[in-house]
C-alpha positions as CSV (number, residue, x, y, z in Angstrom):
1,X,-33.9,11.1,-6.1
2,X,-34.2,7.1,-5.2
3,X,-30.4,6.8,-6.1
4,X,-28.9,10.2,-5.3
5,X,-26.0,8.7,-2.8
6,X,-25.6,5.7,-5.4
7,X,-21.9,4.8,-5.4
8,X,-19.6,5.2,-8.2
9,X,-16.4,6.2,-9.5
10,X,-15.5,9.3,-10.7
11,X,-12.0,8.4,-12.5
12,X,-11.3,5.4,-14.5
13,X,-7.4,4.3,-14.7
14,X,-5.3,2.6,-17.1
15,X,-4.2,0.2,-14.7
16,X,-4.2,-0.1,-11.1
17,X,-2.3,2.4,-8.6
18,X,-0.3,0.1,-6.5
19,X,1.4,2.5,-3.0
20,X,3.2,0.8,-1.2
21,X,5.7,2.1,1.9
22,X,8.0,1.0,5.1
23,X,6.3,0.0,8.1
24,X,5.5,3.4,10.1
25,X,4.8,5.1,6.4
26,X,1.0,5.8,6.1
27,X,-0.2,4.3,2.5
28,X,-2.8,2.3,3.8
29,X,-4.6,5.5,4.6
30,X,-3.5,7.3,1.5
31,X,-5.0,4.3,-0.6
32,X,-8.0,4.8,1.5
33,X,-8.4,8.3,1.3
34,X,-7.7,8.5,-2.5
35,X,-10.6,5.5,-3.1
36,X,-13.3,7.4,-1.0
37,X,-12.7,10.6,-2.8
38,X,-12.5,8.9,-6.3
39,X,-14.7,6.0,-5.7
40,X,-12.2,3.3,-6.8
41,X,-11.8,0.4,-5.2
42,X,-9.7,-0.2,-2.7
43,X,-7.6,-3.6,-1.7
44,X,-5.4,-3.9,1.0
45,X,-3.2,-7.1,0.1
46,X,-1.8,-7.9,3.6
47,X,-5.7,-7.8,4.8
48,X,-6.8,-10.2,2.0
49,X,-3.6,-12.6,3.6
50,X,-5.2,-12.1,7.0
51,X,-8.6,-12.9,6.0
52,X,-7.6,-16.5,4.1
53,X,-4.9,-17.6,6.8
54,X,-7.4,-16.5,9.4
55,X,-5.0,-15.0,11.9
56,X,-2.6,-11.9,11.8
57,X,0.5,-11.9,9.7
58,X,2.7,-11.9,12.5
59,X,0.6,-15.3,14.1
60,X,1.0,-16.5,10.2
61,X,4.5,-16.7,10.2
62,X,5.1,-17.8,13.6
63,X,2.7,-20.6,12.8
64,X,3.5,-21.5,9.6
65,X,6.8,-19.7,9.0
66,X,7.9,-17.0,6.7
67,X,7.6,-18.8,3.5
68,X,4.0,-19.8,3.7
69,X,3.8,-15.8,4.4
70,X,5.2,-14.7,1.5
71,X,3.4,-17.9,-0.5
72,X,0.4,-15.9,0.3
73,X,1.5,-12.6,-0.2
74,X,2.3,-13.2,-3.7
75,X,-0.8,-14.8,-4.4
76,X,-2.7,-12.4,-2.8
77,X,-0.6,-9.3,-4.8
78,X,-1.3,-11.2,-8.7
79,X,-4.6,-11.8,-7.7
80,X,-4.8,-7.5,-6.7
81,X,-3.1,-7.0,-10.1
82,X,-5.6,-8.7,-11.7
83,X,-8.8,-7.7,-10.4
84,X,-11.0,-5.9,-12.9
85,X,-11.8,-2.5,-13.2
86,X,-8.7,-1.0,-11.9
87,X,-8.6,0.4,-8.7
88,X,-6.3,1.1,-5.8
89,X,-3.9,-1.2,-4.1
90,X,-2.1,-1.5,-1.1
91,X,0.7,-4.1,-0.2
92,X,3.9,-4.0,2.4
93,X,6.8,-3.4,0.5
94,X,8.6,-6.6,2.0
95,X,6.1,-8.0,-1.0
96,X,8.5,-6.3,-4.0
97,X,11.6,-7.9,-2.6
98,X,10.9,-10.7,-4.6
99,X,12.5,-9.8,-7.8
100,X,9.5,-11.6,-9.7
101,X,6.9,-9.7,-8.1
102,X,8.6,-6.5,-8.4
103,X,8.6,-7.3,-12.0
104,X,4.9,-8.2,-12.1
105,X,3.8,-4.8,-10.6
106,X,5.8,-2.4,-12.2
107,X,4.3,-4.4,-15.6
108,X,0.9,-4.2,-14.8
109,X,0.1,-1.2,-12.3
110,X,1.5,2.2,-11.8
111,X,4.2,1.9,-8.6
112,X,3.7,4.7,-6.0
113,X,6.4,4.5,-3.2
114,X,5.4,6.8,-0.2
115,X,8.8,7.3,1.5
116,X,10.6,7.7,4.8
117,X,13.8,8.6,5.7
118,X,15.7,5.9,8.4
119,X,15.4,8.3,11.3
120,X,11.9,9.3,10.6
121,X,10.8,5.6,10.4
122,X,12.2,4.5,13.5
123,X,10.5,7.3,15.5
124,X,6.8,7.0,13.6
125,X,7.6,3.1,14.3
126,X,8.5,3.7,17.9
127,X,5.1,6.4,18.5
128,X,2.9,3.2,17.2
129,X,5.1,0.4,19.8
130,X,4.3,2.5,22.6
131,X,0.4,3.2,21.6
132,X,-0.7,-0.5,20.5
133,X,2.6,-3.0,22.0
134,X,4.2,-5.5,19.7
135,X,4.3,-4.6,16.1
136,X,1.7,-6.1,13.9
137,X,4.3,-6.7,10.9
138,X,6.0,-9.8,11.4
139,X,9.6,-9.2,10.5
140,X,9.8,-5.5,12.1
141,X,12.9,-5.9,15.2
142,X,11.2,-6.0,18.9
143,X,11.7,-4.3,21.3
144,X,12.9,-1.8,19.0
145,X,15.7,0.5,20.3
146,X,18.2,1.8,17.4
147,X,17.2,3.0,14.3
148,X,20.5,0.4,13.0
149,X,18.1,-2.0,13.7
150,X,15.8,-0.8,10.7
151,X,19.1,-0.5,8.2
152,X,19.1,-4.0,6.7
153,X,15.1,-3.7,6.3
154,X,15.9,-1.0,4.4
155,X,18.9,-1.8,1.8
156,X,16.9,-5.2,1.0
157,X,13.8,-2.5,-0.1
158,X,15.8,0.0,-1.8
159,X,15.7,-1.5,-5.4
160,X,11.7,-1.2,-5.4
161,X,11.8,2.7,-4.2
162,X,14.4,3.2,-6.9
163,X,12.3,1.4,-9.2
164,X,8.7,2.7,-8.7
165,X,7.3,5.1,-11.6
166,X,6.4,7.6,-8.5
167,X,7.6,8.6,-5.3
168,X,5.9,10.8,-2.6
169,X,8.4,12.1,0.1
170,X,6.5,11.7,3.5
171,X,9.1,13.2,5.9
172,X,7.4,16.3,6.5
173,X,4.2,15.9,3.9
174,X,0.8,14.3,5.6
175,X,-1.4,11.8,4.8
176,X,-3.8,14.1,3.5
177,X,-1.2,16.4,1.8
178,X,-0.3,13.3,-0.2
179,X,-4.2,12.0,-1.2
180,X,-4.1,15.6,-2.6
181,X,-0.9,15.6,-4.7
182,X,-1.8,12.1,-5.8
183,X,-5.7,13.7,-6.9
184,X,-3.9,16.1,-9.0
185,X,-1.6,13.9,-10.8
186,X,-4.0,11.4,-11.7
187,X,-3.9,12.4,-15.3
188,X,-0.6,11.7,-15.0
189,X,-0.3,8.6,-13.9
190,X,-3.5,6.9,-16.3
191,X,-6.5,8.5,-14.6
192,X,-9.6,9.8,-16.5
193,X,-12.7,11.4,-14.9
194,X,-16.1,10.0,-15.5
195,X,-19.6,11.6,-15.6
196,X,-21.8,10.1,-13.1
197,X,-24.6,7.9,-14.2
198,X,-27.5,9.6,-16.3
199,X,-30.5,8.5,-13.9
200,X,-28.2,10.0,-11.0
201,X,-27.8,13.3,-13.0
C-alpha cells in the first residue's frame, strides 16, 4: 500500500488540449480542474512568462513594452506545444492573434475556446476590478466603464474563436459544468483512459 496515492494519469491524449478564453472567462480553472481529475499535466503559459521575466505581465510590458511581452509569450506557447506527454494547456487568447501562432496551435493541439458574450465579459471583468483593483492583464482598458471599451479586444480575437476545433459557451454554464462536458468528450477530442500502474492495483 506504500504507493496507493502515487500520482498518475488516467487518460492519455493525441495531442495536447490547449483552452484558451477572454479576460473575465474562467479557463485557467477549467484547465485546472480537468488536470486534477485526469492527472494530466497542466501549464499555464502566461505563468511560465511570469516566472522567466520575473515580474507580472502587466510590469513586463510597462518595463519592457508590449513586444518583448508577446516575444515571450510565443516562446513560452511553442515551448507548451512541445512538451512531452501531452497534457493540458492554458494561454490568454491575445497569444492567437498572431496569425503564426494560431497556425501552430490549431496544428499541434486540439483548440478549446471557452466563450463570453461582450456584456457578460465586461460585468465578470468589472466583479474582479472591484475585488483585487487594477487588472492583472496588461492590455485590458482601466478604469473600465463601458463594455465599448472591450469591442476592439474582441474583433482582433474573433478569428481564433471561429477557428478553434471546440467551443464551450460560458454565459450561463460554470466552471465546473464545463470540466464535466469537457471529461465526457475526451474521446472526442483524442483522449484514451489508462489503467493505473500494476503495483498500484
Amino acid at each position: 500500500m506504500s504507493n496507493y496515492y502515487e500520482y498518475y494519469p488516467t487518460v492519455t491524449l493525441e495531442k495536447p488540449l490547449l483552452l484558451t478564453g477572454f479576460p473575465g472567462v474562467e479557463y485557467r480553472e477549467v484547465g485546472r480542474d480537468l488536470a486534477a481529475l485526469t492527472g494530466l499535466s497542466f501549464i499555464a503559459v502566461d505563468q511560465w512568462v511570469e516566472h522567466q521575466a520575473g515580474q507580472s505581465l502587466r510590469a513586463l510590458v510597462e518595463s519592457q513594452g508590449a513586444a518583448a511581452f508577446h516575444q515571450a509569450q510565443t516562446s513560452m506557447l511553442h515551448k507548451a506545444l512541445g512538451s512531452r506527454p501531452c497534457g493540458i494547456i492554458a494561454v490568454g487568447d491575445g497569444a492567437l492573434i498572431e496569425p503564426a501562432n494560431l497556425a501552430r496551435a490549431l496544428e499541434q493541439s486540439v483548440v478549446i475556446g471557452l466563450r463570453l458574450s461582450l456584456a457578460a465579459a465586461y460585468w465578470k471583468l468589472r466583479h474582479r476590478l472591484r475585488e483585487h483593483g487594477s487588472p492583472s492583464q496588461p492590455f485590458l482598458p482601466y478604469p473600465l466603464n463601458s463594455s465599448e471599451q472591450l469591442r476592439p479586444l474582441f474583433a482582433a480575437r474573433r478569428e481564433g474563436y471561429q477557428s478553434a476545433h471546440m467551443t464551450i459557451d460560458m454565459e450561463y454554464r460554470s466552471a465546473d459544468e464545463a470540466v464535466r462536458l469537457l471529461m465526457e468528450g475526451l474521446p472526442r477530442l483524442g483522449g484514451s483512459e489508462v489503467g493505473a500502474p500494476a503495483e498500484n492495483r
